[in-house]
C-alpha positions in Angstrom: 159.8 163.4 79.3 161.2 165.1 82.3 158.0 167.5 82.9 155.9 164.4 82.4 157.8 163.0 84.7 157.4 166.0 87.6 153.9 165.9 86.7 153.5 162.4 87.8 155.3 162.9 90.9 153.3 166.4 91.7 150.1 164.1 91.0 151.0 161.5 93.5 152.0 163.7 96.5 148.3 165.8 95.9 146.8 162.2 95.9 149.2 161.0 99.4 148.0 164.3 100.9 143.7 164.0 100.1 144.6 160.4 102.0 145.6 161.7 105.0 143.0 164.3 105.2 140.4 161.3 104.5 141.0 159.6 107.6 138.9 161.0 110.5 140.6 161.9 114.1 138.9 158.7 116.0 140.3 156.8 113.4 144.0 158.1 113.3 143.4 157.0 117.6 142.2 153.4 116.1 138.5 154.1 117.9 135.7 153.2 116.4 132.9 155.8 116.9 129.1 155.1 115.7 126.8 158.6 115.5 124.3 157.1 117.9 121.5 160.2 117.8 121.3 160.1 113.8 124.2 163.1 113.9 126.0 163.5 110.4 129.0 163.6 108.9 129.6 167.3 109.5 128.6 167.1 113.3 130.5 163.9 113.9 133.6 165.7 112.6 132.7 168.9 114.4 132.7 166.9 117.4 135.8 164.9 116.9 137.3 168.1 116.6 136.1 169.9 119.8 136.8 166.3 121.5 140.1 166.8 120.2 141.1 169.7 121.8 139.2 169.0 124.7 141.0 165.7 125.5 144.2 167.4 124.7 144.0 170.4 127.3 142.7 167.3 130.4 145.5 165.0 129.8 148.0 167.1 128.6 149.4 165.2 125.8 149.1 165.7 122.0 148.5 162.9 120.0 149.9 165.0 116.7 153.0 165.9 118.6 153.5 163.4 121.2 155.1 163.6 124.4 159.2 161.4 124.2 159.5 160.4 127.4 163.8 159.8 127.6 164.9 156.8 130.0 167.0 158.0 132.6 170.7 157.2 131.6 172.9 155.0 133.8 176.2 156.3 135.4 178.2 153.8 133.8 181.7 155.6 135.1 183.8 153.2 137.4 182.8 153.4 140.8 185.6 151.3 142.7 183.8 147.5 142.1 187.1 146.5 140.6 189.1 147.8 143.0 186.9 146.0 146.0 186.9 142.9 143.9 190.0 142.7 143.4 190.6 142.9 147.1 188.5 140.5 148.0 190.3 138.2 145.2 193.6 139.0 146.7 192.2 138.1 150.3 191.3 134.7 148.8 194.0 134.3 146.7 196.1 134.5 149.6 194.4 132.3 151.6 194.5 129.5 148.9 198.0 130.3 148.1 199.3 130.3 151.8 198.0 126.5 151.3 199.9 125.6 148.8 203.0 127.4 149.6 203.3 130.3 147.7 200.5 133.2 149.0 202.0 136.4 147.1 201.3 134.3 143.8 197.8 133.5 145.0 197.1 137.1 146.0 197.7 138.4 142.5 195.8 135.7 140.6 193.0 136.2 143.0 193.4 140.3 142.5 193.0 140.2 138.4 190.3 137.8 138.7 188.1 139.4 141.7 188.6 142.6 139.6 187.7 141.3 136.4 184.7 139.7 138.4 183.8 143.3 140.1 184.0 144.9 136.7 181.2 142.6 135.2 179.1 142.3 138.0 178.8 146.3 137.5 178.5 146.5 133.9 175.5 143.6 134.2 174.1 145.4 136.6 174.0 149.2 134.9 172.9 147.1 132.0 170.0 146.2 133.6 169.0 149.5 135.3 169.1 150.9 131.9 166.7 148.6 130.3 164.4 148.9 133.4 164.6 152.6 132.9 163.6 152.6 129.3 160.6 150.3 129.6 159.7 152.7 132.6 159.8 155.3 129.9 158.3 153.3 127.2 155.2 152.8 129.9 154.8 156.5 131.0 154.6 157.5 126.9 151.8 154.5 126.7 150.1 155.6 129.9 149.6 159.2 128.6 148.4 158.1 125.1 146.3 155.5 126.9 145.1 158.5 129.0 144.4 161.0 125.9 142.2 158.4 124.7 140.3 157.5 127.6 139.2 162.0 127.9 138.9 162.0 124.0 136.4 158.9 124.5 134.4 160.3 127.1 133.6 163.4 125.4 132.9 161.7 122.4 130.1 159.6 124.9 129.2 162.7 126.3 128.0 163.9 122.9 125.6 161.5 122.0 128.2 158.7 120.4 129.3 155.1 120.9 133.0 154.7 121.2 134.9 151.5 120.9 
């Protein structure tokens, strides 16, 4: 039971691996090319295969081992915006509390809560520098795919295809 068993799972990894040799590079790319001069099977994957290569050295990205372009990571250390907010709190504070008599007590309120204001105005905005930094980095990795196809296309063209 157990070698029939091995034998099944030997027979579906050689079936999983003549599937991915089935599908043809302009397809892995999701382009649809037509063999517009009559050219066969053998030429068109010849040619997909030079193309290959050939997009690959002008854009400089592989399509098989693609370029991770990392967002930049925020400094997310603190940087004093507690410490200022919290004096400006303590300014206010003061102010208000000199009004109603007691402006030490009005300093400190207005201290914790300017710093507690500082504090999330800095961690909102490092939040949002980070997520601008990883959709810049989302958009260069697109850009150079969108690149390697545009060379991989145009040499396909070049040798007598249609590429969509």
């Amino acid at each position: 039971m157990k070698k029939y068993i091995n034998l099944m799972i030997l027979g579906l990894f050689l079936l999983s691996i003549g599937g991915l040799n089935a599908q043809s590079i302009s397809q892995s790319l999701g382009l649809y090319v037509f063999p517009a001069n009559d050219q066969n099977a053998a030429t068109q994957e010849a040619d997909e295969t030079a193309c290959f290569k050939w997009a690959k050295e002008q854009s400089g990205y592989d399509p098989m081992n693609p370029t991770v372009y990392k967002a930049a990571e925020v400094d997310r250390s603190a940087d004093g915006s507690m410490v200022r907010g919290g004096a400006r709190g303590a300014a206010g504070g003061a102010a208000i509390g000199a009004i109603a008599g007691d402006a030490g007590k009005g300093a400190a309120i207005g201290a914790v809560l300017g710093g507690i204001r500082g504090r999330r105005s800095k961690v909102v905005g490092d939040e949002m520098q980070q997520q601008a930094n990883n959709q810049a980095a989302s958009q260069a990795t697109q850009a150079a795919a969108k690149d390697y196809n545009k060379a991989f296309t145009v040499c396909m063209e070049g040798k007598g295809y249609t590429v969509k």
